[in-house]
Phi, psi and omega in degrees: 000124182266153184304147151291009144264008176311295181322324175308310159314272185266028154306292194328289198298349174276343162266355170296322177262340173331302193308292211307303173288002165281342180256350158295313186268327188267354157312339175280307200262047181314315203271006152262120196253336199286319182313293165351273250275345171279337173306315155312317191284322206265337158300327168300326184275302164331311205267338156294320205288344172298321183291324156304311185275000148287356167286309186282347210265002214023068164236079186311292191306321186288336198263324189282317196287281201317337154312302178283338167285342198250320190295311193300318202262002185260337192272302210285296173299306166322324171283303200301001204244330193215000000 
């Protein structure tokens, strides 16, 4: 029987590596800055879906800080970027 957060789970780790070979690939191409700034975005999105599975986990608190980590790295870039 698998948890009912699995997906969740492996959302993450799929955007977890995404961010990685993205961050890896714009370390090459510095003059394409748009990798940079999806690379942040594809991090953010990893740090909701931790905030979902702290959502199935009922752990609010845990589920509001991992939001509030995604929202600070999605507004912060989104400004350094435009």
């Amino acid at each position: 029987m698998k948890h009912p957060y699995e997906n969740y789970q492996k959302a993450q780790l799929g955007t977890l590596l995404l961010a990685v070979l993205l961050c890896i690939l714009g370390l090459f191409k510095l003059d394409h800055q748009w990798i940079i700034l999806l690379m942040f975005y594809v991090l953010s999105a990893s740090f909701l879906f931790d905030a979902l599975i702290a959502t199935q986990k009922q752990q609010k608190a845990d589920a509001i800080i991992q939001m509030l980590r995604a929202l600070i790295i999605l507004l912060f870039s989104t400004i350094l970027y435009f």
